[in-house]
PDB file of N, CA, C and O in Angstrom:
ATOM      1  N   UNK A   1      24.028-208.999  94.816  1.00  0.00           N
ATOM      2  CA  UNK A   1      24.182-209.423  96.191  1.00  0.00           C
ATOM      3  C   UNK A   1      24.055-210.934  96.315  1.00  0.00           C
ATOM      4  O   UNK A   1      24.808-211.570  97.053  1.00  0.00           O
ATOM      5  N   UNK A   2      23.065-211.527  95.562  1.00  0.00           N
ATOM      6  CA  UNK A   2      22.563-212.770  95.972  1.00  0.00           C
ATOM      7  C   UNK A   2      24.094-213.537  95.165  1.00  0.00           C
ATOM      8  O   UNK A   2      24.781-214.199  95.942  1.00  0.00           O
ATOM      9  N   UNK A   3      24.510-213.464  93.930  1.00  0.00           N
ATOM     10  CA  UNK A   3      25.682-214.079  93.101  1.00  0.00           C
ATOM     11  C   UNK A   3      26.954-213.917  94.397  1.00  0.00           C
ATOM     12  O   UNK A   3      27.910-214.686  94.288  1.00  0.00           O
ATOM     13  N   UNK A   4      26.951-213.294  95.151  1.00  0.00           N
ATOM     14  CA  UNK A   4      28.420-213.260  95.788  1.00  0.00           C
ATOM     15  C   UNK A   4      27.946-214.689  97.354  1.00  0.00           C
ATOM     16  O   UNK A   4      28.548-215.698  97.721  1.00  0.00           O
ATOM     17  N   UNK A   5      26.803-214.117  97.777  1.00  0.00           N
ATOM     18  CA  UNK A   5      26.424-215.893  98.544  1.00  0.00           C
ATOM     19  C   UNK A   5      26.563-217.080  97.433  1.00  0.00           C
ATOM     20  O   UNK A   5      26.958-218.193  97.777  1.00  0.00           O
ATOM     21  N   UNK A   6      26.276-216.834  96.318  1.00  0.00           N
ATOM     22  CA  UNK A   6      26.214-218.099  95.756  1.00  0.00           C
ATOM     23  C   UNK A   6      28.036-218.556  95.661  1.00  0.00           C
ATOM     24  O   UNK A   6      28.637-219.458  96.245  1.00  0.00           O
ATOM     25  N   UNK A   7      28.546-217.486  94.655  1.00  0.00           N
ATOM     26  CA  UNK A   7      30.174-217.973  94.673  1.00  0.00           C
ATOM     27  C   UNK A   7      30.794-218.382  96.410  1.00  0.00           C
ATOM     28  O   UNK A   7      31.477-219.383  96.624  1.00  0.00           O
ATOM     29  N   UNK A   8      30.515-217.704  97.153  1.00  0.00           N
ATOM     30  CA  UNK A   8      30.731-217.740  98.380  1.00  0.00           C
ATOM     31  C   UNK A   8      30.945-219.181  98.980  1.00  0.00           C
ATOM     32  O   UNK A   8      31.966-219.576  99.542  1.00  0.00           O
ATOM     33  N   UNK A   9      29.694-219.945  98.734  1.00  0.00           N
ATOM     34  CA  UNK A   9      29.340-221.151  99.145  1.00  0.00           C
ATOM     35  C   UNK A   9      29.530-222.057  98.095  1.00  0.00           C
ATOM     36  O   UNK A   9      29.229-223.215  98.387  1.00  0.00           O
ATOM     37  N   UNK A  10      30.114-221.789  96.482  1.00  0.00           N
ATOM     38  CA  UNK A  10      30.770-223.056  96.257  1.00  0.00           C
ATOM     39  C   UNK A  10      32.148-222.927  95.467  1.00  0.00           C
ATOM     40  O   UNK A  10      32.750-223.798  94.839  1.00  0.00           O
ATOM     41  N   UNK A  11      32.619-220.998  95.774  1.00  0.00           N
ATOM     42  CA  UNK A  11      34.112-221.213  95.074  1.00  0.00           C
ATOM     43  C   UNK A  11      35.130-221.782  96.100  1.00  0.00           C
ATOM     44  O   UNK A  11      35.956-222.487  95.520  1.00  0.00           O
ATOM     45  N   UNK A  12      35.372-221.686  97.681  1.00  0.00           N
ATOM     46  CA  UNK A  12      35.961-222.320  98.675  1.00  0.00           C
ATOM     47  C   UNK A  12      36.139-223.487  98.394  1.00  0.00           C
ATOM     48  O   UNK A  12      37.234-224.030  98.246  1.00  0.00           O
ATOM     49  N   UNK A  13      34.965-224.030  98.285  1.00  0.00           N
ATOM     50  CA  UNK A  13      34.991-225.140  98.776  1.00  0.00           C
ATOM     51  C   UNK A  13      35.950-225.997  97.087  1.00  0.00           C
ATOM     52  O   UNK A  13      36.772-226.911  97.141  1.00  0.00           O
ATOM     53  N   UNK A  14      35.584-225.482  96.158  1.00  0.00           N
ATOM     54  CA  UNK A  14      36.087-225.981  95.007  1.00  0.00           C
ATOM     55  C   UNK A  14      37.472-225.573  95.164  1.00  0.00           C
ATOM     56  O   UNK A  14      38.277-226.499  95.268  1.00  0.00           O
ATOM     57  N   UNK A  15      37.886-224.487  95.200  1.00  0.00           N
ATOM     58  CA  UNK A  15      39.384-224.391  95.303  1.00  0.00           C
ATOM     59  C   UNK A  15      39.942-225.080  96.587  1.00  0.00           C
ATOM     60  O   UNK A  15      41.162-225.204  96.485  1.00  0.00           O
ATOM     61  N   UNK A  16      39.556-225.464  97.510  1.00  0.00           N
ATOM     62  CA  UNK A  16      40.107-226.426  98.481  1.00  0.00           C
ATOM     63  C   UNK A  16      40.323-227.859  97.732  1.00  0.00           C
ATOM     64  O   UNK A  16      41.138-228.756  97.949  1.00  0.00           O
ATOM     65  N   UNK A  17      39.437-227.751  96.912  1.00  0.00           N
ATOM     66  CA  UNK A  17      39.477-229.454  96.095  1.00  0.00           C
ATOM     67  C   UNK A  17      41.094-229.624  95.074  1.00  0.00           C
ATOM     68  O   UNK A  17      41.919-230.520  94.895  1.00  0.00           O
ATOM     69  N   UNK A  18      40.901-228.178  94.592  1.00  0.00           N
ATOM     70  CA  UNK A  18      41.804-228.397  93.523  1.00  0.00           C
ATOM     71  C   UNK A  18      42.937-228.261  94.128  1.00  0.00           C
ATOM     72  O   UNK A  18      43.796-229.080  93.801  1.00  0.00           O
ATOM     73  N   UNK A  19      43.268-227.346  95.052  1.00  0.00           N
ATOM     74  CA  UNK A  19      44.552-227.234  95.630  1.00  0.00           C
ATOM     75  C   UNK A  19      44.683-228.519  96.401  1.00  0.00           C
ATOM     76  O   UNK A  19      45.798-228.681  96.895  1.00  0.00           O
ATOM     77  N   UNK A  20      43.978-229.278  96.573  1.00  0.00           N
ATOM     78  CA  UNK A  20      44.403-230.777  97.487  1.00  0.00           C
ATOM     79  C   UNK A  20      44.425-231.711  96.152  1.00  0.00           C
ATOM     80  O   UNK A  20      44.526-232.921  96.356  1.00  0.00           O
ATOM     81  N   UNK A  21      44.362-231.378  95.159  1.00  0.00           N
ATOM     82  CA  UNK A  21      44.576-232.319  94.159  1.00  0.00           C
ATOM     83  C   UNK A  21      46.244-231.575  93.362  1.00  0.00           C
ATOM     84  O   UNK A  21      46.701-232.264  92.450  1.00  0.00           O
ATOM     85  N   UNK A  22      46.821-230.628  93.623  1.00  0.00           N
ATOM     86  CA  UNK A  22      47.481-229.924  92.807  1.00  0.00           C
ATOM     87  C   UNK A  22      48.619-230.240  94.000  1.00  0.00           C
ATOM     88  O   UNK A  22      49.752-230.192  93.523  1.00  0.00           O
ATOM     89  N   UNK A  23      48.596-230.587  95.605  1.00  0.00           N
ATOM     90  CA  UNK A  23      49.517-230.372  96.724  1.00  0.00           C
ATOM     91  C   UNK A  23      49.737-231.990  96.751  1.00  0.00           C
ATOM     92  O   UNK A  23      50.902-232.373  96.651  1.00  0.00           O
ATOM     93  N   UNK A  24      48.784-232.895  96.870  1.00  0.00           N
ATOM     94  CA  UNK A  24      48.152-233.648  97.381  1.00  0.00           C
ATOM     95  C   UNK A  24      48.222-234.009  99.127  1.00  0.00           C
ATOM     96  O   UNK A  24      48.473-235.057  99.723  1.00  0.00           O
ATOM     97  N   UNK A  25      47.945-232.898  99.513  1.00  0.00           N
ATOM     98  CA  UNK A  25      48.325-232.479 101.096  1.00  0.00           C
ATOM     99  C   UNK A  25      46.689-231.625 101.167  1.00  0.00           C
ATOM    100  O   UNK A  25      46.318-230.640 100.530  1.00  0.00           O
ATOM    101  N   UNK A  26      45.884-232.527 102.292  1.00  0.00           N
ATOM    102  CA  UNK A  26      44.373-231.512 102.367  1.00  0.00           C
ATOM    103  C   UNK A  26      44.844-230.757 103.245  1.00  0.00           C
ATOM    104  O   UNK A  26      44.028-229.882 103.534  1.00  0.00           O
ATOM    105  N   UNK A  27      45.805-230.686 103.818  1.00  0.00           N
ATOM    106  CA  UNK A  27      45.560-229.136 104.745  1.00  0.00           C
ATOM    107  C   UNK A  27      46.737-228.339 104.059  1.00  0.00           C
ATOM    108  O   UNK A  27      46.850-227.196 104.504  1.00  0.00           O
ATOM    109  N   UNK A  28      47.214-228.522 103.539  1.00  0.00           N
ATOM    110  CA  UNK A  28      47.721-227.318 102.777  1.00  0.00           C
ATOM    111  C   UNK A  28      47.221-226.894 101.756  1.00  0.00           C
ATOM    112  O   UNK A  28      47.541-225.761 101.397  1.00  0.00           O
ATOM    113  N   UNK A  29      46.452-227.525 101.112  1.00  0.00           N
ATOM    114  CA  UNK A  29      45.145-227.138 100.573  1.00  0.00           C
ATOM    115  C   UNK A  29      43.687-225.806 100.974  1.00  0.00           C
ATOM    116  O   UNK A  29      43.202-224.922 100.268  1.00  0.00           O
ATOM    117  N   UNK A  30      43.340-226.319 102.643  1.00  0.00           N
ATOM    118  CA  UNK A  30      43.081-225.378 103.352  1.00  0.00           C
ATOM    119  C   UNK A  30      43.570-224.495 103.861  1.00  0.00           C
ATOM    120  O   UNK A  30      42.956-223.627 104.480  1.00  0.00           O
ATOM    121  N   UNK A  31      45.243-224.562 103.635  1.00  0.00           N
ATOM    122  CA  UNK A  31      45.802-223.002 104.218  1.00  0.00           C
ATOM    123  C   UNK A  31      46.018-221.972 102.960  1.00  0.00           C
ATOM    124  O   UNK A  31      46.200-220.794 103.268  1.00  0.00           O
ATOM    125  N   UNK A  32      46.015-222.263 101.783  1.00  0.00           N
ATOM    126  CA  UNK A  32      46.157-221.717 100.410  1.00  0.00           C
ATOM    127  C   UNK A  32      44.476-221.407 100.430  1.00  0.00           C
ATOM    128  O   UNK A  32      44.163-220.240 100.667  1.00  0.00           O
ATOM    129  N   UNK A  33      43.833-221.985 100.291  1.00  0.00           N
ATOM    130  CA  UNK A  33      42.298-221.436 100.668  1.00  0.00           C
ATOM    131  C   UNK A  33      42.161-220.425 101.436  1.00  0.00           C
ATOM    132  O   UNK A  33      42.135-219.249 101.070  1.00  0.00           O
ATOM    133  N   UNK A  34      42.062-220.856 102.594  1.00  0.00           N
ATOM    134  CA  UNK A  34      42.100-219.674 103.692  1.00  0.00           C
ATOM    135  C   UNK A  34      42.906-218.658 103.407  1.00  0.00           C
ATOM    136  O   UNK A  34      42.589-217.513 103.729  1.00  0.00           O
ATOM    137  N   UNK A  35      44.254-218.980 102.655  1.00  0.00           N
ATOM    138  CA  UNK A  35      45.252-217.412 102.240  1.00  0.00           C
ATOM    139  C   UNK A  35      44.322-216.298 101.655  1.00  0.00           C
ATOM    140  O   UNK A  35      44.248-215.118 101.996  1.00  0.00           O
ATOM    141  N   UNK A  36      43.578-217.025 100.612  1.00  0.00           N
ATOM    142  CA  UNK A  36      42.880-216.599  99.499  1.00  0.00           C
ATOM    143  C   UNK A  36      41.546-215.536  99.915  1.00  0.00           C
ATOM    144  O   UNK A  36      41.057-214.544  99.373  1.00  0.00           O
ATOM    145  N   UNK A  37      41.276-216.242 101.061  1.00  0.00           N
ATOM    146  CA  UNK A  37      40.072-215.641 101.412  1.00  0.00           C
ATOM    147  C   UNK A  37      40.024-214.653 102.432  1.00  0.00           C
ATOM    148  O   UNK A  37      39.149-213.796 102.560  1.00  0.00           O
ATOM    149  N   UNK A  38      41.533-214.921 103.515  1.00  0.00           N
ATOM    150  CA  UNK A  38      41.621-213.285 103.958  1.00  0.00           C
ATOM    151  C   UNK A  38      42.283-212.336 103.328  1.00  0.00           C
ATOM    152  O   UNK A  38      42.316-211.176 103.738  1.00  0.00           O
ATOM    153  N   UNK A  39      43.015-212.845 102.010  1.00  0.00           N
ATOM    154  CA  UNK A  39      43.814-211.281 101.197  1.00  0.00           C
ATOM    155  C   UNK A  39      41.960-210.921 100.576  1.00  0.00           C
ATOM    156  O   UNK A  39      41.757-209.751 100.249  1.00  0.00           O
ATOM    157  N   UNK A  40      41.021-211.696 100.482  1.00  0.00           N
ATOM    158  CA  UNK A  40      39.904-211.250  99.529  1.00  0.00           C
ATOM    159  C   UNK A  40      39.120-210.452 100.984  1.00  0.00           C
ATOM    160  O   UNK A  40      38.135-209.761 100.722  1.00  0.00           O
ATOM    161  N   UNK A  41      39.451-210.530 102.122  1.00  0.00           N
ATOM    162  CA  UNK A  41      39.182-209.934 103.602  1.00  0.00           C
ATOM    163  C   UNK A  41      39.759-208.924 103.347  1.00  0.00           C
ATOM    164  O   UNK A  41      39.200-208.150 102.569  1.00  0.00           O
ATOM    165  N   UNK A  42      40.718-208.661 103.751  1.00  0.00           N
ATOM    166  CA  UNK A  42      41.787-207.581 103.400  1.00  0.00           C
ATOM    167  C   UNK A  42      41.263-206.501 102.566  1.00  0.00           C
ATOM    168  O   UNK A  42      40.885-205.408 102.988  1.00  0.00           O
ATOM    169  N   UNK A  43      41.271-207.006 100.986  1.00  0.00           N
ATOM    170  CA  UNK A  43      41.001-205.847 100.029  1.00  0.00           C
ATOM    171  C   UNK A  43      39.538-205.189  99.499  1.00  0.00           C
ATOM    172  O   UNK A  43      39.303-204.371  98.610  1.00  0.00           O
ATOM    173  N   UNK A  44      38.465-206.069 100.649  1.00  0.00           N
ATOM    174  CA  UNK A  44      37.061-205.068 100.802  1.00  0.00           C
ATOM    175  C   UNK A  44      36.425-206.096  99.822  1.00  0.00           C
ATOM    176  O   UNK A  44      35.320-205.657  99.502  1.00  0.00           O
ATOM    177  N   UNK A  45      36.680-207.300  99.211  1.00  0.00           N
ATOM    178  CA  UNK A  45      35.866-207.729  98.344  1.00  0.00           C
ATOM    179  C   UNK A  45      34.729-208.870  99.087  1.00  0.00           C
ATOM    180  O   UNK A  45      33.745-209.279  98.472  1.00  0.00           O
ATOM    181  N   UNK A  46      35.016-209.230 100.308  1.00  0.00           N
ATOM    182  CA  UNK A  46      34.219-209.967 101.324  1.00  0.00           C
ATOM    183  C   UNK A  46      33.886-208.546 102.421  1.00  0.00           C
ATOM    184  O   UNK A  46      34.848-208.063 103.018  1.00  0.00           O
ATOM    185  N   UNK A  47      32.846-208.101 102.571  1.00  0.00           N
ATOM    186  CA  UNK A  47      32.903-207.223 103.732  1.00  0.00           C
ATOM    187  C   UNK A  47      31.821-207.341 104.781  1.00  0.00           C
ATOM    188  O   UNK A  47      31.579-206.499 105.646  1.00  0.00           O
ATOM    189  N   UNK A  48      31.160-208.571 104.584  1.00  0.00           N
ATOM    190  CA  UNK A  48      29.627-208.374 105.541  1.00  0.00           C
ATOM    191  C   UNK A  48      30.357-210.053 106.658  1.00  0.00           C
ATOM    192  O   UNK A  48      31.308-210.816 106.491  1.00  0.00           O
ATOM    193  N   UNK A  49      29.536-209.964 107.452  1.00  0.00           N
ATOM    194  CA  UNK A  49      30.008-211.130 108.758  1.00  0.00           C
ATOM    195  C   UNK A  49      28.921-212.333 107.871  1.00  0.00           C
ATOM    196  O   UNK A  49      29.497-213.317 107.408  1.00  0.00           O
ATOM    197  N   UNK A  50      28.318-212.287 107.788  1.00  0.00           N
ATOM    198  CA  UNK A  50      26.820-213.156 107.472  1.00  0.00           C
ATOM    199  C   UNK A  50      28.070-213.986 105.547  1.00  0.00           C
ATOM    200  O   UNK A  50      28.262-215.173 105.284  1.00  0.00           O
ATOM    201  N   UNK A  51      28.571-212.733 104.728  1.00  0.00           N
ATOM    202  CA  UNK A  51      29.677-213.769 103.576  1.00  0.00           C
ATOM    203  C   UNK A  51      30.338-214.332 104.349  1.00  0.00           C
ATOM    204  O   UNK A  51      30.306-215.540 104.112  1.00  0.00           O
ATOM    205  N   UNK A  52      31.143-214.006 105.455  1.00  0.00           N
ATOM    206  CA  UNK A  52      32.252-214.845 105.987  1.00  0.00           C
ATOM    207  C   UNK A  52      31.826-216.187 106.415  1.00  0.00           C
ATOM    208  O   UNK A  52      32.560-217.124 106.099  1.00  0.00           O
ATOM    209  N   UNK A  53      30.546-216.473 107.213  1.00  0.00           N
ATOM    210  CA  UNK A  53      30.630-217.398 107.284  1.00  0.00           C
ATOM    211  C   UNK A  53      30.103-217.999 106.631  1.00  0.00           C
ATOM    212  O   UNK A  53      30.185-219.147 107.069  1.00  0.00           O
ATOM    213  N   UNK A  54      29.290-217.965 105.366  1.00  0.00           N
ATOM    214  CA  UNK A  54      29.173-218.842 104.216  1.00  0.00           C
ATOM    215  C   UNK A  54      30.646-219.357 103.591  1.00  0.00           C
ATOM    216  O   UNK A  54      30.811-220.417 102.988  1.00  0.00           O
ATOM    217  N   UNK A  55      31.508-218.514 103.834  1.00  0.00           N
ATOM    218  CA  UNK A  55      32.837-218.758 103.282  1.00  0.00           C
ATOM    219  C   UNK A  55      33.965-219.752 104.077  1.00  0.00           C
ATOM    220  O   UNK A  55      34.914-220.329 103.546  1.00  0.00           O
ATOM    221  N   UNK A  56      33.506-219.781 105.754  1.00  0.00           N
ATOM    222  CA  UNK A  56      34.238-221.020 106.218  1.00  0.00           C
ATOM    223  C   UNK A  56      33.127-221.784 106.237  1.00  0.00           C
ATOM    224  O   UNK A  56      33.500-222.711 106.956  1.00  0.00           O
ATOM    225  N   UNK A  57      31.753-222.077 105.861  1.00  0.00           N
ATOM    226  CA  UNK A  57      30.933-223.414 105.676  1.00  0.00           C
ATOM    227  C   UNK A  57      31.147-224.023 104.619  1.00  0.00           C
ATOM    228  O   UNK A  57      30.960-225.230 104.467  1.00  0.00           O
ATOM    229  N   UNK A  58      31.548-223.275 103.804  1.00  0.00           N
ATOM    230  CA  UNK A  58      32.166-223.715 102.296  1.00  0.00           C
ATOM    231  C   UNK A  58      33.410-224.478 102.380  1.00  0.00           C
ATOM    232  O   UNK A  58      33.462-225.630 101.950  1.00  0.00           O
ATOM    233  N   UNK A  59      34.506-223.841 102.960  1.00  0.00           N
ATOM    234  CA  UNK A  59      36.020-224.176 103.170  1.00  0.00           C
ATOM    235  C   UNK A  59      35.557-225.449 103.958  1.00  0.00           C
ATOM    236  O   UNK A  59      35.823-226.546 103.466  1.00  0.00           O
ATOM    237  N   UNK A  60      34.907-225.380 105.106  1.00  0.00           N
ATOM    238  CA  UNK A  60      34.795-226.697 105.834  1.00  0.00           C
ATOM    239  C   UNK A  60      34.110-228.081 105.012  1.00  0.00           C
ATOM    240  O   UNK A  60      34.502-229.248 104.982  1.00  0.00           O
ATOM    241  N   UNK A  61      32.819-227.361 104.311  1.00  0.00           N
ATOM    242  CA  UNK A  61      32.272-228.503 103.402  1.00  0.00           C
ATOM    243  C   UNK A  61      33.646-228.590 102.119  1.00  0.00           C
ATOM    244  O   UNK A  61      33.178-229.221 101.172  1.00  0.00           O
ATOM    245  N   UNK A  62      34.628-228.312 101.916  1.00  0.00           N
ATOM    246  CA  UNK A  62      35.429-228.958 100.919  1.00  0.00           C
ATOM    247  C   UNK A  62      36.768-229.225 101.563  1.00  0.00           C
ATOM    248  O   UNK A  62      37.788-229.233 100.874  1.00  0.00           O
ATOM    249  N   UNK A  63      36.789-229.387 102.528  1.00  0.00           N
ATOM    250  CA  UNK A  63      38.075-230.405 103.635  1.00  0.00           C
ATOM    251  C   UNK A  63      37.492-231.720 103.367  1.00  0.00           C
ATOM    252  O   UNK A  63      37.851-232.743 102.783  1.00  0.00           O
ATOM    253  N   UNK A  64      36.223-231.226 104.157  1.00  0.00           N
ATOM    254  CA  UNK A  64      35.747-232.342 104.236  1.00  0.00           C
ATOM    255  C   UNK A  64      35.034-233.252 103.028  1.00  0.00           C
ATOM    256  O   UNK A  64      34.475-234.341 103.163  1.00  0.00           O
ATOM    257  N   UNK A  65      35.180-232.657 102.094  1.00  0.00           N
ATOM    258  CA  UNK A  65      35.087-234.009 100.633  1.00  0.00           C
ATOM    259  C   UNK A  65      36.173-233.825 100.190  1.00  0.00           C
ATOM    260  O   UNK A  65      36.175-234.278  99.046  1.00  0.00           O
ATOM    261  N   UNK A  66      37.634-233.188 100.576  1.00  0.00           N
ATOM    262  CA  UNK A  66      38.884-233.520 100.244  1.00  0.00           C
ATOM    263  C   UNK A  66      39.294-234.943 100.924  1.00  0.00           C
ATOM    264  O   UNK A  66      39.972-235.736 100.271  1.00  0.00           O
ATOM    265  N   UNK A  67      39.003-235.156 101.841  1.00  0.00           N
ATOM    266  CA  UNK A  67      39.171-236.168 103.045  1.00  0.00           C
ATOM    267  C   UNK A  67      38.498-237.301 102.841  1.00  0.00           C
ATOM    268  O   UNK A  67      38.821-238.401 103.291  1.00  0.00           O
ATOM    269  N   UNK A  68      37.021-236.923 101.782  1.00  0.00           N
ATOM    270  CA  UNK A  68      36.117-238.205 101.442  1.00  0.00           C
ATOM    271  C   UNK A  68      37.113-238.724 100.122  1.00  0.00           C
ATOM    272  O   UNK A  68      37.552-239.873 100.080  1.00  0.00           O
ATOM    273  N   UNK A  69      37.306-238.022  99.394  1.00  0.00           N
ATOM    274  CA  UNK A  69      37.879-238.134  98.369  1.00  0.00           C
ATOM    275  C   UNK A  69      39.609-239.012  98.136  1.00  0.00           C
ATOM    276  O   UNK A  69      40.069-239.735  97.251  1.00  0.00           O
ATOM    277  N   UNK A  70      40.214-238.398  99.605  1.00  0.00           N
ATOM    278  CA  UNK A  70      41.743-239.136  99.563  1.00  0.00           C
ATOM    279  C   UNK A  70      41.316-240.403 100.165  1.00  0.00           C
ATOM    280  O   UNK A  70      41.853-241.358  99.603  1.00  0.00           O
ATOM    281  N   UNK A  71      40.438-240.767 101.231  1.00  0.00           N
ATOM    282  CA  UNK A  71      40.114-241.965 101.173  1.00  0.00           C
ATOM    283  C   UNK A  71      39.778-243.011 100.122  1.00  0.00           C
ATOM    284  O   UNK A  71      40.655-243.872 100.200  1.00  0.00           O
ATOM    285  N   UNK A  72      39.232-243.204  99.531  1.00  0.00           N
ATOM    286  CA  UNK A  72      38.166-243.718  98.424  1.00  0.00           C
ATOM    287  C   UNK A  72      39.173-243.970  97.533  1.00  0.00           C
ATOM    288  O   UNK A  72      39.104-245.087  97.019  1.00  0.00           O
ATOM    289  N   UNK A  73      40.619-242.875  96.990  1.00  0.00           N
ATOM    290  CA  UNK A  73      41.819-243.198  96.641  1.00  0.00           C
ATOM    291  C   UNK A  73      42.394-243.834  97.012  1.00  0.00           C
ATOM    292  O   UNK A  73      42.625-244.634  96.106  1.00  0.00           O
ATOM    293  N   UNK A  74      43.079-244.218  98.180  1.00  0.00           N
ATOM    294  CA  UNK A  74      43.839-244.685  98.957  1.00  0.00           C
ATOM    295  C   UNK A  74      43.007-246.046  99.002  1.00  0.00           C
ATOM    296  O   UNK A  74      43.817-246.971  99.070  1.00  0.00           O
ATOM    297  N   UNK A  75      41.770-246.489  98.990  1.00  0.00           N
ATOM    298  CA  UNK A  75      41.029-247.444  98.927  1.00  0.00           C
ATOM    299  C   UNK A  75      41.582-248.208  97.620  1.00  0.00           C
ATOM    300  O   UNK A  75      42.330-249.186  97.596  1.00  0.00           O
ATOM    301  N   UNK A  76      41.091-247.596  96.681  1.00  0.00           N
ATOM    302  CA  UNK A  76      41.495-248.426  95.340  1.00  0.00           C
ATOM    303  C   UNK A  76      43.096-248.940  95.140  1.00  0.00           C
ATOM    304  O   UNK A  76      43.560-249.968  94.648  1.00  0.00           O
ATOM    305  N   UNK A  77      43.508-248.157  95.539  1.00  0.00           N
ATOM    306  CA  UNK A  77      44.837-248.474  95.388  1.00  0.00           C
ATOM    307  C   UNK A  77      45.873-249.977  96.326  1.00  0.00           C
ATOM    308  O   UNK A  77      47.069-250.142  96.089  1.00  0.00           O
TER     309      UNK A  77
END
């Protein structure tokens, strides 16, 4: 029980990273995320309210260091 809060709260947020590094577009990043996480809605592998929203605090905490991150790029450059 406790391993699925843990992935919960930092696989989102990591696959928001990589898909904004693989698109280089952060919100299409978050919509491939979010795809991910209601087909994982869908097929019973998220089923309690209390995972879900560890799962958009996650998605939100990795927009938002997608966003720290394209800055800080865009800086150096």
């Amino acid at each position: 029980m406790a391993i699925e809060y843990v992935s919960a709260l930092i696989l989102p947020g990591l696959l928001v990273l990589l898909f904004t590094r693989v698109t280089y577009n952060r919100l299409i990043g978050l919509v491939l995320t979010v795809g991910l996480i209601a087909a994982s809605v869908y097929k019973g592998y998220t089923n309690t309210f209390p995972l879900i929203v560890v799962d958009a605090f996650s998605l939100t905490a990795g927009f938002w260091l997608a966003s720290k991150i394209k800055q800080r790029v865009f800086k150096k450059t």
